[in-house]
N, C-alpha and C positions, 0 to 999 in steps of 0.2 A: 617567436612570441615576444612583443612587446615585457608582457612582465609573467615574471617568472618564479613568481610567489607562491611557496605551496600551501595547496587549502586546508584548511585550520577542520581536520576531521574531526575533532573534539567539539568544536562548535555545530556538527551536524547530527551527533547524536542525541543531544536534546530536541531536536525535532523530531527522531525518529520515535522518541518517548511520550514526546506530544501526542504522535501518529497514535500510538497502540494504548495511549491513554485515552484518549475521545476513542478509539474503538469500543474499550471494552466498557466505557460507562455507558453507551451508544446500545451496546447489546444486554448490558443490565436491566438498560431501562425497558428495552422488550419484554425480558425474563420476569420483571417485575407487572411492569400493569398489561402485558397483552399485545403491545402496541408500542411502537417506537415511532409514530408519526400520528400528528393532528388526522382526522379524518377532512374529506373534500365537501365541500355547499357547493355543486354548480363545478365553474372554475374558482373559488378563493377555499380558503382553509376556513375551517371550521371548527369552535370548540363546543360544537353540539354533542353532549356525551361524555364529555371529555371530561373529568376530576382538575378540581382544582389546583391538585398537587402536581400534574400531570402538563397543565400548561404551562407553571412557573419554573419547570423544568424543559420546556420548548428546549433552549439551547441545547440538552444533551441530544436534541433528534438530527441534531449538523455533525453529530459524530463519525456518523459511515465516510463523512467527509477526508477522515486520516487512512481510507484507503487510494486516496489520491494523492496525499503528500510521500505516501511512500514510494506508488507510481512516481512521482518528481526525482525523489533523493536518489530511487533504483538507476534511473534514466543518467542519471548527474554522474555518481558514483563509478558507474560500468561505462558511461564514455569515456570520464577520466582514467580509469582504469586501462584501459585497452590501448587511448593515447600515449599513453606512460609508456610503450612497449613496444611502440612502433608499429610497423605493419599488423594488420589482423589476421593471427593464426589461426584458423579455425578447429582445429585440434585442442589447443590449448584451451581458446575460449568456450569448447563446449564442456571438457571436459569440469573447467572451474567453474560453470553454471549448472552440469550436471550434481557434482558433489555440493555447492554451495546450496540448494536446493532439493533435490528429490531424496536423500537418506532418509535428512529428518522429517520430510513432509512422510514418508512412506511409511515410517514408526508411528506416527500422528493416525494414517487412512488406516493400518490394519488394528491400531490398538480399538478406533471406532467400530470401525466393520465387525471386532467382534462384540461389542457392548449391542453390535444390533442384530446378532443371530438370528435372533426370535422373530424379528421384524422379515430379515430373507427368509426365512425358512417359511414365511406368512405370504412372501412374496410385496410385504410392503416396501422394502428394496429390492431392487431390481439387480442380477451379475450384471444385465449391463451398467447399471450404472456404477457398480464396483469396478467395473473394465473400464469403464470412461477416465474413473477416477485414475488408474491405473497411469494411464494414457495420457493424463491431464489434458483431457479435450471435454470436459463433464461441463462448461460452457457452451456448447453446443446444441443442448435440450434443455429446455427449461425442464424436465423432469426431472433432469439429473442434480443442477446447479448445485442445489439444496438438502441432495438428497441424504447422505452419511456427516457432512459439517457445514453449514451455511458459510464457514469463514473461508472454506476452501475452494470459494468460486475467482477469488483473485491469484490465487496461485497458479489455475490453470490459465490465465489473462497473461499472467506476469511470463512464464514461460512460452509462452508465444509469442511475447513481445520479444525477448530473448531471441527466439530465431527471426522477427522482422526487424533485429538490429542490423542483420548482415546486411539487406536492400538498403537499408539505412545510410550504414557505414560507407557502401561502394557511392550512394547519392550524394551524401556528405563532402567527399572524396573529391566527386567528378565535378560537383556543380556547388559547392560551399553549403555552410553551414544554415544559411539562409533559406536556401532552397531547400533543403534538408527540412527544414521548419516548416515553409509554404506548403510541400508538398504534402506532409502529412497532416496541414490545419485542413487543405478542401479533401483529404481522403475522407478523415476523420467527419468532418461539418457538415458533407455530403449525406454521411451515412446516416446523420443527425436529420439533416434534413428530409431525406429518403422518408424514415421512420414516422420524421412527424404528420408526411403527406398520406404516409399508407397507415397507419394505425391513431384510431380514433382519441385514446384513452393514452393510456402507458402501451410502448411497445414492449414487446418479449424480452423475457432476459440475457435468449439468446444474440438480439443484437444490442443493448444497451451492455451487457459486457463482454462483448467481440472486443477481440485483441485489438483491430482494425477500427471500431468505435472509440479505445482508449488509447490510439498511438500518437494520436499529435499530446497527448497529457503526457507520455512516458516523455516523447520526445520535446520538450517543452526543459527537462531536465538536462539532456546532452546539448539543449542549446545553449543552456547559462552556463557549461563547461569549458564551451568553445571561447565563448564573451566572457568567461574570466581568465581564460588563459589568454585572449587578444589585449587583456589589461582595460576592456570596458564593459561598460554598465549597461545592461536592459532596459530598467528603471530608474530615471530620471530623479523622483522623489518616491524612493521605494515603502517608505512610512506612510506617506500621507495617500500613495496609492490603495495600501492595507487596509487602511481606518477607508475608505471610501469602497474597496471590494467588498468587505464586513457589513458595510451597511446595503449594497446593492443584493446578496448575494442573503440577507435577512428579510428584503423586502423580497426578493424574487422568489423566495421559499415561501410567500401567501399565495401567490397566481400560480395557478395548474399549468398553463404553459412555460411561463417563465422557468418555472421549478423542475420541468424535465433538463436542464442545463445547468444546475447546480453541480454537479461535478467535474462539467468543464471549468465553468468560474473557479472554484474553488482551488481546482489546476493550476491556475491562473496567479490566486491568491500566494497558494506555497512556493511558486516559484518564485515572488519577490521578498518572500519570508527568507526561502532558503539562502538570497543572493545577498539578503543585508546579514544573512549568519555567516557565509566564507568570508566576506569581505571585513569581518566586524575583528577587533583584538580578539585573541585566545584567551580571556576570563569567560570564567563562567561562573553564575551564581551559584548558591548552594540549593536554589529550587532546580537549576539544570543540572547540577549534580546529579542530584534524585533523578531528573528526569533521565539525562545519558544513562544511568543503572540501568534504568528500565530499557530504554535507545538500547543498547547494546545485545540485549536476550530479544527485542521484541519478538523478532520474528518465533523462535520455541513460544513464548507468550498466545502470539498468534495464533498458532496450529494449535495450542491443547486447552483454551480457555473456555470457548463458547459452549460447547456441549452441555457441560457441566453445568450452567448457569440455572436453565430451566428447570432440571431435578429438585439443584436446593432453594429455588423459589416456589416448587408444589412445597414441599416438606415445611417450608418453613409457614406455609397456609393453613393445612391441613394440619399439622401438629400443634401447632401454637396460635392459629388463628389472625396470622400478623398480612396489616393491611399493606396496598400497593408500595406506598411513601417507604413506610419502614423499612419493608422488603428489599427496596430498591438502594438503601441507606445501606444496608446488612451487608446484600451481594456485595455493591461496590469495594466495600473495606476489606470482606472477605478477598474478592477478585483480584485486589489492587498489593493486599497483602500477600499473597499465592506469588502473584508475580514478581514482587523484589525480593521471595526471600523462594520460591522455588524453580523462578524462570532462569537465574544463575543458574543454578544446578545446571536444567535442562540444556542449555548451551557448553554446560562445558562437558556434560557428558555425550551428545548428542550433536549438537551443533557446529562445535568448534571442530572435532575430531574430524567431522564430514570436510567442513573446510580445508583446514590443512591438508587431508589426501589431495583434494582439489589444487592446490598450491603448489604442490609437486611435481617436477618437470622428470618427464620419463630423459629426457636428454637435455645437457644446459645451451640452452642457442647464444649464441653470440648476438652482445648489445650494438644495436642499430649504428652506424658512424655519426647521423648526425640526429638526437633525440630529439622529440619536439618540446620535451621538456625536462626539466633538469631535478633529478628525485635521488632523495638520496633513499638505500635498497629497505634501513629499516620503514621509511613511510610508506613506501609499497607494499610491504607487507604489513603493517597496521591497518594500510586502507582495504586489501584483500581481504581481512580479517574481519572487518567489519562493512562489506559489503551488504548495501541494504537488502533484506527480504522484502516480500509484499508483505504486507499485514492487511 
C-alpha cells in the first residue's frame, strides 16, 4: 500500500451521529403529522393538503436518507476490518457479525413482540412474521417489513449484505477493487431497472430493500477503503461535488421518477462525505462531539426508538390537544434527549457486552508474515468496537 495512514475513527463517528440524527427526526415527523413525505400531483410533488408547517420542514422528509450513510460507513468499516487481518476467516467473521448484531437486535424484537401480544393474539401480527424477524429475512414480504418495528427492515438488508460480502471479498480478491464495484453497480442498477419496467407506480418493498438492490450502496463503502489504503482519492473535488449532489438530489425529490433513486444518490453523496472525513485532521468540533456521543450508541438508538414515537404523539393530542408543529418540536427533544442520555446506557449494557464476546478468538491465529496494512492492536480493537450498525 502506497500509504499507510491509519483512519481517523473518531472522525467517522460523527457521521454516524448524523445518520441516526436525520433518522430519528425523519420518523418524528411521521409520528407527528401522519405523513413523512409531500404527497404526489401526477408525476411532481405536491403541497396539496399539505400544512404549512409541514412544507417548511420538507428537509426533515430526506431523513430515511441516514439509512444509507450507514449502509456506506458499514461497507467502509467491515472491509477495513477484515483487511487488517489478512486472509478472510470465515469463522471468525461470522461469528464477529453474529454477536455484533443479532443480541442486541434480538432484546429489541422480543421486548416489541411483547408490547404487541394483543395485536397476535388478534392475529394482526402474524408467528410468521415473528419467524421472519427471527430469521432476519422479514424483507422478503412486504407484510412482514413493517410489521413488529418499521426500523427493523434494514437490519434484515444489512445482514444479508454481511453474508454477500463473502462473493464480494473472493471478486475483490480475483479481479480488483474496481470490478468489485462494477459488478455490483449493474447487479444493483439492473434490479433498479428491472422494477422500473415492471412496476407502474413504487415497486414493492420487497425489491427496493433486497440486499441485492442495496449492494452496490454497501459496497460503494469497501471501495473508498481500498482507494484510501492505495493513498487515492475517488473524488476529485469532493466539496464541491456535495454542494452539487445536495442540490441534484433536492431537485430529484420533486419528480416521481427521478425520486425512486434517491437513495442510490444519496449513497453516492456519503460516500464523498465520508472520504473528506478519513482524510481530514483528527479535530473535531464540539457539535461533532455531540454528534460522535450519539455515532457511538446509534445503533441501540436505532433498534428502541421508533415505536415509541407514535404513542406519545396520540397522547400528547388527545390529552392536551397540541397541534402537528408542536408535537413534532416536543417528540424531537424528547427523542433526541432519550438518546444521549439513555442510548449510553443501552450500549454499554447491551451493546458493548455482545461485541466484545464477538471479539474473542476461541484460539489466537498467528499474524499474517506480510500485512496489508500496518495497525497497531489498540486501533483494531477501537475499530471493532465501534463497528457500524445499520440504523
Amino acid at each position: 500500500m502506497s500509504d499507510r495512514r491509519k483512519v481517523h475513527l473518531s472522525q467517522i463517528d460523527p457521521l454516524r451521529g448524523l445518520a441516526i440524527l436525520s433518522v430519528i427526526l425523519f420518523h418524528c415527523l411521521g409520528a407527528a403529522f401522519g405523513a413523512d413525505s409531500l404527497p404526489w400531483n401526477g408525476s411532481w410533488r405536491s403541497t396539496e393538503g399539505a400544512s404549512r408547517a409541514f412544507v417548511l420542514l420538507y428537509p426533515v422528509t430526506f431523513g430515511n436518507a441516514g439509512v444509507s450513510l450507514f449502509f456506506v460507513i458499514s461497507g467502509f468499516l467491515i472491509h477495513y476490518s477484515t483487511i487488517s487481518r489478512g486472509p478472510l476467516q470465515l469463522g471468525d467473521y461470522a461469528r464477529k457479525r453474529f454477536w455484533r448484531i443479532y443480541p442486541p437486535y434480538l432484546v429489541a424484537l422480543l421486548l416489541f413482540v411483547g408490547f404487541q401480544a394483543a395485536a397476535i393474539l388478534d392475529g394482526v401480527t402474524s408467528l410468521k412474521s415473528i419467524f421472519a424477524h427471527l430469521l432476519l429475512i422479514h424483507n422478503w414480504r412486504d407484510a412482514w417489513v413493517f410489521g413488529i418495528n418499521p426500523s427493523f427492515w434494514s437490519l434484515a438488508t444489512e445482514c444479508q449484505l454481511y453474508v454477500l460480502y463473502l462473493p464480494l471479498w473472493a471478486i475483490r480478491n480475483r479481479l480488483g477493487s474496481r470490478a468489485m464495484l462494477a459488478i455490483t453497480f449493474f447487479v444493483s442498477i439492473g434490479i433498479r431497472i428491472a422494477a422500473e419496467l415492471r412496476y407502474v407506480n413504487e415497486p414493492p418493498l420487497w425489491v427496493s430493500m433486497s440486499a441485492l438492490t442495496l449492494w452496490f450502496d454497501w459496497t460503494l463503502g469497501a471501495y473508498l477503503c481500498d482507494a484510501y489504503l492505495e493513498g487515492r482519492r475517488i473524488f476529485a473535488r469532493p466539496r464541491l461535488f456535495i454542494v452539487a449532489m445536495v442540490a441534484l438530489i433536492f431537485a430529484a425529490s420533486l419528480y416521481r421518477p427521478a425520486a425512486r433513486h434517491i437513495f442510490l444518490m444519496t449513497s453516492i453523496l456519503f460516500t464523498a462525505m465520508l472520504e473528506v472525513a478519513i482524510w481530514s485532521p483528527d479535530r473535531i468540533s464540539r457539535l461533532g462531539q455531540l454528534l460522535a456521543r450519539l455515532g457511538l450508541c446509534s445503533y441501540s438508538v436505532y433498534l428502541f426508538h421508533q415505536p415509541f414515537l407514535a404513542p406519545v404523539s396520540r397522547w400528547l393530542q388527545t390529552q392536551f390537544g397540541i397541534g402537528p408543529l408542536p408535537r413534532f418540536v416536543i417528540l424531537s427533544a424528547v427523542a433526541l434527549a432519550a438518546s444521549w442520555t439513555i442510548g449510553p446506557l443501552l450500549y454499554r449494557w447491551i451493546e458493548e457486552p455482545s461485541a466484545k464476546r464477538g471479539r474473542r478468538r476461541r484460539e489466537p491465529s498467528p499474524e499474517p508474515q506480510s500485512p496489508p496494512l500496518a495497525l497497531e492492536p489498540a486501533l483494531v480493537a477501537a475499530q471493532e468496537k465501534r463497528l457500524a450498525g445499520p440504523q
